[in-house]
GUVEX-653320 format. One record per residue (C-alpha): residue number from 1; residue in three letters; x, y, z. Coordinates in Angstrom, 1 decimal. Layout:
<tidos>
  num  residu    east   north      up
  NUM     ALA       X       Y       Z
...
</tidos>
This chain:
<tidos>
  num  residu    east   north      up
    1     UNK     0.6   -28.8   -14.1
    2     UNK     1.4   -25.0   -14.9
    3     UNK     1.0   -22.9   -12.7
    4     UNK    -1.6   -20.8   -14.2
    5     UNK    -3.9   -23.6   -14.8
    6     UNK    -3.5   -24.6   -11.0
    7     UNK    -4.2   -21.1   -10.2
    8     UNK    -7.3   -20.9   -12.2
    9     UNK    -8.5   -24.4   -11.2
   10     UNK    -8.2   -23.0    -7.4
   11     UNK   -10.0   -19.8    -8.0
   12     UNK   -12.7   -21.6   -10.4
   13     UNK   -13.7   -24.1    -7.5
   14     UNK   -12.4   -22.4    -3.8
   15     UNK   -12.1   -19.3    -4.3
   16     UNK   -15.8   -18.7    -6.2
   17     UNK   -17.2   -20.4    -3.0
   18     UNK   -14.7   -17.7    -0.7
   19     UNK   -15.4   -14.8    -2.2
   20     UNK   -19.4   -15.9    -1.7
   21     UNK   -19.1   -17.2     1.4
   22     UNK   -17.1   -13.4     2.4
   23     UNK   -20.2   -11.2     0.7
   24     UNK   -22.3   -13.6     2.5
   25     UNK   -21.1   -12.5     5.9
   26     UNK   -20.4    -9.0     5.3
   27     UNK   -23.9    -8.3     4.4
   28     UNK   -25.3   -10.5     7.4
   29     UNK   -22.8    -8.5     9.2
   30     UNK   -23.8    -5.0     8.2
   31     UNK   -27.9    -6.0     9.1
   32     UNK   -27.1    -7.4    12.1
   33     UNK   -29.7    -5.4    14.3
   34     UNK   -26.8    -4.0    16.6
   35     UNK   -24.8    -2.2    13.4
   36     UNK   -27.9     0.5    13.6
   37     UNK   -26.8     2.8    16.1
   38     UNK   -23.2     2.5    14.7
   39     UNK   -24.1     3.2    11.1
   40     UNK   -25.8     6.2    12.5
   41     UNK   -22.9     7.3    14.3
   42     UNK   -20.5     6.9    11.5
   43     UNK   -23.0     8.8     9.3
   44     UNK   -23.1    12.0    11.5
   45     UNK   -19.7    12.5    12.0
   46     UNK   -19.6    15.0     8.8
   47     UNK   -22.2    17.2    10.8
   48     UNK   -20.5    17.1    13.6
   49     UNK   -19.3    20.7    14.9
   50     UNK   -15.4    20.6    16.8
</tidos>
């Protein structure tokens, strides 16, 4: 088996289900209801005076 087909074979059948499986989680992650106040923080530090 070459090594592209291996490659594509891997990233047709794993690596679909991984990079769903990662979007998944990172937007479960971002409305977790904790991330608020962090978002918020993140989003005033432009406005911020030093």
């Amino acid at each position: 088996m070459e090594t592209y087909t291996a490659m594509r074979h891997f990233a047709d059948s794993w690596g679909l289900l991984a990079m769903a499986l990662f979007f998944v989680c990172t937007v479960l992650f971002t409305l977790r209801p904790g991330a608020r106040k962090g978002a918020q923080e993140a989003a005033d530090i432009p406005l911020k005076d030093d």
